[in-house]
Every structure is written in structure tokens, then in C-alpha cells.
N, C-alpha and C positions, 0 to 999 in steps of 0.2 A: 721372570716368573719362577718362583724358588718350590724345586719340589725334591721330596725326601728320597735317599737312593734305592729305599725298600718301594716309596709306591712308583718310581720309573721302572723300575724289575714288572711289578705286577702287571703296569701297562704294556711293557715290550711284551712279556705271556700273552698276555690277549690279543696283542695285532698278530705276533706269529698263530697265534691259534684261531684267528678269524683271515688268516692268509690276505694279511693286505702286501708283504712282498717288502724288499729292502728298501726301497726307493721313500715310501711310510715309513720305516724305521729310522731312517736317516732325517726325517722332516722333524720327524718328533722329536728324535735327540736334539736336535738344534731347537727346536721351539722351548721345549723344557730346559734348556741350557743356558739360551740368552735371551733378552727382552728381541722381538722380533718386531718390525716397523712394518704397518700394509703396505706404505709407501711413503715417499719422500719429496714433498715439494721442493726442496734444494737440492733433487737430481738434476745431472747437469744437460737431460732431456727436457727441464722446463724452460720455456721460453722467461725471460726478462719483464716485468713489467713495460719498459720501455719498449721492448723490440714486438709487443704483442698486438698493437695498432698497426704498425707496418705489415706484421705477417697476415691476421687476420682479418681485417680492417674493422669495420665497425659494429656496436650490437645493432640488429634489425629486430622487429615482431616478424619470424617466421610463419606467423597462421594465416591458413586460407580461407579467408571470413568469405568467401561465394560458397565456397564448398561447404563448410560449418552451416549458411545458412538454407543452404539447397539439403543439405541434412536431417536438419529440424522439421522440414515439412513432410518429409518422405512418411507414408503410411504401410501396411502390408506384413504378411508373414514374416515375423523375424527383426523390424527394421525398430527401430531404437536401444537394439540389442534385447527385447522382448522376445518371449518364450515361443515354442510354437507347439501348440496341444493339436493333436490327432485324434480324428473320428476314430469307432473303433473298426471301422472296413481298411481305413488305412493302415491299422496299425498290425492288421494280418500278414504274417511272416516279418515281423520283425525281429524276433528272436534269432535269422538267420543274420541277417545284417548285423547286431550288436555284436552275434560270435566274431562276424569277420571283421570288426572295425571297431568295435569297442565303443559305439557311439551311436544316435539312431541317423543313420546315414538318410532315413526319408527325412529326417527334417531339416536334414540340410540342404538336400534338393529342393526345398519349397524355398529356399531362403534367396535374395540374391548375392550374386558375389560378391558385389560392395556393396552388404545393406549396411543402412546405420546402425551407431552405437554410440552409446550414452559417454558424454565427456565427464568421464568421471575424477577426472584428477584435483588436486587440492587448487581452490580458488585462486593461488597467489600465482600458479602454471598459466595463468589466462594470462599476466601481465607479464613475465619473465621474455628476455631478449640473451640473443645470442648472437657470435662475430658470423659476418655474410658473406665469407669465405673460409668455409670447412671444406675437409677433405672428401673425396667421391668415395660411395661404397661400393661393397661386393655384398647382396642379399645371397645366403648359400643358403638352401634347404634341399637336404638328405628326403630320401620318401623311399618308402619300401609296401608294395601293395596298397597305396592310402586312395585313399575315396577320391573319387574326381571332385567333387563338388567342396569338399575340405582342401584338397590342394590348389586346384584353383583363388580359392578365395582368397589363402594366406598371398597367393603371389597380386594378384589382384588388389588388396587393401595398402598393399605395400605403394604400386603403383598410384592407387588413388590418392591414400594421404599421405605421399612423401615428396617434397619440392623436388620438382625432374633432375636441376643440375648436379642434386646429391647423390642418384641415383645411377650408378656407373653399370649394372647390368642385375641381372636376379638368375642364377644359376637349381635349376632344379636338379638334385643330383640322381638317377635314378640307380637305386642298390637291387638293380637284377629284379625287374618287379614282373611279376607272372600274368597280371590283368592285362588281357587284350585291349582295354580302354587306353593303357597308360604305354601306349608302343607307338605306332603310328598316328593314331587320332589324338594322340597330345602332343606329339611332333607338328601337326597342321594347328592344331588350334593355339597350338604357344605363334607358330607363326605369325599368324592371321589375326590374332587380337591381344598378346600380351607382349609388349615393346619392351625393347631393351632386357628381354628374356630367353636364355637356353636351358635345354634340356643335354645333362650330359650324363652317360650310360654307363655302367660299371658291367664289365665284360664275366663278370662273377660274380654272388651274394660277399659281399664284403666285410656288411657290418656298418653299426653306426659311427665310430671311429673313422674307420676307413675310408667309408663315404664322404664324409666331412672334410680328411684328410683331400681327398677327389679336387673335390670343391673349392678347398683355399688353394690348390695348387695348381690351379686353373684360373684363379678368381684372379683380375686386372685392378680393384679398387684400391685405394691406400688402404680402407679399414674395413674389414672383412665383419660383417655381421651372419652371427647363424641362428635360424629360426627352423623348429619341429615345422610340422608339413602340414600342421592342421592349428594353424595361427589367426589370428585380425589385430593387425597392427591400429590402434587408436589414435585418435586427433595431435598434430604435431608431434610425433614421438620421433623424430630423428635428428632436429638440432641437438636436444638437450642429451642427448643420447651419443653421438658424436663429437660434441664442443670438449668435455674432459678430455680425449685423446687427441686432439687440435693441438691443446696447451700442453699436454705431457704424451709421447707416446706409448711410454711403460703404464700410462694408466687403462684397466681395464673396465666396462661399465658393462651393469647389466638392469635390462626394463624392469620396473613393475610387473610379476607375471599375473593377471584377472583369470576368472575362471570362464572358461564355457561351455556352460552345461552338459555333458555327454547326454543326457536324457531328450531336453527340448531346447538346445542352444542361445538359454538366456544367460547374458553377457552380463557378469558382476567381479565386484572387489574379491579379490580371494583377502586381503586386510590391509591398511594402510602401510604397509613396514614392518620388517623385520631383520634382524642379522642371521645370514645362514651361519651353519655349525653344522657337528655332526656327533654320532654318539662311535665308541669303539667299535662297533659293528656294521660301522658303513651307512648308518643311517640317519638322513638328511634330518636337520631340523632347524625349527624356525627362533630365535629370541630375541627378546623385546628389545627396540630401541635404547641406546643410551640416553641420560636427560640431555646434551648436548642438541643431539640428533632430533629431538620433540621441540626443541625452542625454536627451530630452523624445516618445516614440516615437506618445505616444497626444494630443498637444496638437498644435491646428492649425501651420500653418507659412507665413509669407508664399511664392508663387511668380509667378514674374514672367507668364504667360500660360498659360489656362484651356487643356483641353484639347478642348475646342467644345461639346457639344450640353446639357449637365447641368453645372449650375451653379443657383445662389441671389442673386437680387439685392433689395433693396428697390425697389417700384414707385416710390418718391419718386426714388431716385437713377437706378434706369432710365431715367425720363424726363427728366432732370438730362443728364445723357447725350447726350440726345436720341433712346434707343432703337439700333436698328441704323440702319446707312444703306441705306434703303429700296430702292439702286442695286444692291445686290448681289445677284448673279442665280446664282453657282455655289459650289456646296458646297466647303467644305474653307480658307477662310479667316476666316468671321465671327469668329473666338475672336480673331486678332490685331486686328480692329479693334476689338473690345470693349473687349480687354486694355489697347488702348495709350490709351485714351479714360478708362479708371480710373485709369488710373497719373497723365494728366494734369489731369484734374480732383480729387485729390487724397482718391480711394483707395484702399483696401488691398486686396488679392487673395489669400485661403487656401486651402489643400487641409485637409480634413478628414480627421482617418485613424477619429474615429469615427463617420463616416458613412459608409457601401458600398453602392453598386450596383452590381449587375451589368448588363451589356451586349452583346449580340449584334455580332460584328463580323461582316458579312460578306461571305460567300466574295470576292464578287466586287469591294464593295470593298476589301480587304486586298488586292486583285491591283492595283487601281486608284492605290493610295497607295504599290503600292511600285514601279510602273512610275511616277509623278510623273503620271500624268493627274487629271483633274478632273472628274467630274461634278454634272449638276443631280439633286437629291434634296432630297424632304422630310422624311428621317430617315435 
């Protein structure tokens, strides 16, 4: 990528003056200096065509068609990922709730844990097959003050729709949270009904970094996934999510992110695809597809930076890496240092279109991100 020595000046001016720090100066100089590769299927981390039956064994249909069909029938608040509208007696003192959660926390209380949601992924995800020997995960999610009925569920949907044997434990990380609810009574209740799940405590407010950091370096799986704390993991989302970093483990993938509603938690596309990017001021954005990427709708697709909190990495290359930089203290950039740390150490970055989660944005950050401010949060 050939650029002129007057507009690389201009750019360095603007990272130093929007304080993105040397570690972004040095990514850029390289990026604007050589053709950069997301990654490389002739790393000598890919498996062989030959040797890839033997390690993995064979593709299987990983869906749980009981479960899919015990889905489809279910009725009730919330359940096909449908909205939940409140009387207006319910909807008194809810202005208190949105400040503290950013979300209307009664409608999630009406909802169940694993209610249903709409299989909404591209038709050809129904018929796709994956080898039936992946690696175990580590589910890690950070939470700081988050609503019992949002954090539950995210560890709950996990459990539901994900094949047990892939499932190597689900780490709630808790970053110093101040709710009486989430000390004791979610120590018994992870007990008591969420298997293959701990809760592990940060001795001080950390931070969303930090937390995370907690998390992988506690976490037993080969490939460490991290989800926000107010997630619903969708129908088979963890073969096709998992199988890139099987066959390479410098590859990085990240779900489809759906939206869910912060207002009445109806569960929808946020849009079929896109490549993250970002503009010189740290702000994330979305662009179109390549025509490559459109002829192929339901097969991953390289994108040049993750879109933050939900993603899939192998623990070997995580810490290859060297993790996050344990310096960072405010929400809303860790995905470009990540990004730019894969690309350099050689890589690959995908978006999965058949994997979906959904996601709670909200209220107040979606006010936060489009006024340009920044804060600290641990999900």
C-alpha cells in the first residue's frame, strides 16, 4: 500500500494528537510501509491436508435437532427472541433501572434464561459440517455490577446451546462488583444449577482488561472465548466458531454480533456482515463486504480488526501475544491493540457468519460512542 511521505506525516500528527501511544505508531509505519497479510495459510501452524483426518477426525452435523425442535414450540414473554412490551404500572420506576444498567432490567426478569431465539443465520449454516474432535473451551466473562437476570442468561444460553464435550468450564469473572446479589447468592446459585461454572473474584476494581486478563489466566481450555456479560449465544454457534483455530492456531475468529434490544429485548440482525475498521480517532466502523466474501455468504471471511468484547482465540497464541497490555485502563480500545498484535505476529482474523450472538447495547453506552467519550467498564 504506497503512500506519500507528506500524507504519513499528517497521519503520525493525528495519532500523536489523538494519544493513541507508540505501539500505533509503529503498527502504522509498518502497515503503510509493506503489503501486510491478515494471515497465512502456509504458516507452518496449519495442519496438512493429509494429516487433518487423523488429528480432527471427521465432519459431523453438530445441531441439536431435540433441542432446535423443543425451541420452536416454546410460547411466553420474550421467547422466539420477541419483544417484551410492559403495562404502564410495570413500567413505574424504570428510569431507575435504565440509569443502573443501561437496559430495562424488568424485561429481562420476565424473560427466561434460555428462552428461545430466532435461527437467524444464512440458510446454507443449516447444512454446514464440522471435524468431531475440536478443542475444549474456556467461556470467560468479565461483569462488573451487571444485572442478575443478563448475567445469568449469557452463562446459561452458553450451556444450553453448546455440545457439553466442548465445553471445558465458564469462568464469571467478578471485577469488584458492589450488588449484594452478585457475592454470596451467586456463589450458591452458580453452584446449584450452572455446571461446569465458577465464579472467580477480583480482590480490587480492575478494569475490563484486567478482568479478562483474571480470566485467561485461570482459564484450563485450549481456546479461550470472551463474552460481555449480557450475551445469548444462538443455535450451534460453537463448532464453526472453534474449527478455524483447530486447523491453524494463529487464527483468530469472531461471532456474528445481533442486537438485543436494550429497550424490550427483541433479539435481531444488527446486518449480515461487515469488515471492522476504524477511523484515526479510535472509532470503530463497519465496511462492506468484498465481492469475494458475497459469493461465499455462509463461509468465514478475513477482517482486518475485531469488533471488541466477543471473539475466540487459542490460549497458546494468546499468550504468544503476550495477552492484553495490562496498562490499559479505559474501555473502548482493547480490540485495536489486539488486532494489530495478530496481524503482526502473523495471524489471521475472521468473522464467522455461522456463529451469532446476540448483545445488549446499551442505552447509555450507544450515547457514549456517539458523543466520542470513553468510559471505564467491565462489560
Amino acid at each position: 500500500m504506497a503512500i506519500s511521505r507528506r500524507k504519513r506525516s499528517q497521519i503520525t500528527r493525528t495519532l500523536v494528537t489523538t494519544g493513541c501511544g507508540a505501539f500505533l505508531l509503529f503498527t502504522a509505519s509498518r502497515i503503510f510501509s509493506a503489503p501486510v497479510e491478515y494471515g497465512d495459510d502456509s504458516s507452518e501452524s496449519a495442519f496438512s491436508q493429509d494429516t487433518i483426518g487423523n488429528l480432527l477426525g471427521k465432519k459431523i452435523d453438530w445441531h441439536d435437532y431435540r433441542l432446535i425442535e423443543a425451541e420452536s414450540k416454546r410460547t411466553g414473554p420474550g421467547e422466539q427472541g420477541n419483544s417484551v412490551i410492559l403495562d404502564a404500572k410495570e413500567s413505574e420506576g424504570l428510569g431507575r433501572l435504565f440509569s443502573s444498567n443501561g437496559f430495562n432490567a424488568l424485561a429481562s426478569d420476565k424473560i427466561a434464561l434460555d428462552r428461545s431465539i430466532k435461527d437467524i443465520r444464512h440458510k446454507d449454516c443449516r447444512t454446514k459440517k464440522y471435524y468431531d474432535r475440536l478443542p475444549s473451551v474456556s467461556i470467560i466473562v468479565p461483569f462488573h455490577n451487571e444485572h442478575w437476570t443478563t448475567l445469568l442468561r449469557t452463562a446459561k444460553t452458553v450451556l444450553v446451546r453448546s455440545p457439553p464435550k466442548l465445553i471445558k468450564e465458564i469462568i464469571l469473572v467478578d471485577d469488584f462488583s458492589t450488588k449484594e446479589f452478585l457475592k454470596s447468592q451467586l456463589d450458591e446459585y452458580v453452584r446449584e444449577n450452572l455446571p461446569k461454572t465458577r465464579v472467580l473474584r477480583a480482590k480490587k476494581r480492575e478494569g475490563l482488561i484486567r478482568a479478562r486478563l483474571l480470566g485467561a489466566k485461570a482459564a484450563r481450555g485450549a481456546v479461550l472465548i470472551f463474552l460481555d456479560s449480557h450475551s445469548e449465544v444462538n443455535t450451534n454457534w460453537l463448532p464453526p466458531l472453534i474449527e478455524p483455530i483447530a486447523l491453524n492456531y494463529r487464527n483468530v475468529t469472531c461471532p456474528f454480533i445481533d442486537v438485543i434490544d436494550f429497550d424490550n429485548f427483541e433479539y435481531r440482525a444488527q446486518d449480515e456482515g461487515a469488515r471492522g475498521a476504524f477511523d484515526w480517532q479510535l472509532f470503530y466502523k463497519r465496511l462492506p463486504l468484498l465481492e469475494q466474501d458475497l459469493k461465499h455468504p455462509a463461509d468465514p471471511f478475513k477482517s482486518p480488526v475485531m469488533a471488541g468484547g466477543l471473539f475466540a482465540i487459542s490460549s497458546k497464541f494468546f499468550w504468544e501475544l503476550g495477552g492484553y497490555d495490562p496498562g490499559l485502563d479505559v474501555w473502548g480500545g482493547e480490540q485495536y491493540e489486539l488486532s494489530f498484535k495478530i496481524w503482526q505476529c502473523g495471524g489471521a482474523m475472521y468473522d464467522i457468519p455461522c456463529s451469532r450472538i446476540g448483545h445488549i447495547y446499551r442505552k447509555f453506552c450507544k450515547k457514549l460512542i456517539a458523543s466520542g467519550t470513553r468510559k471505564h467498564d467491565s462489560n
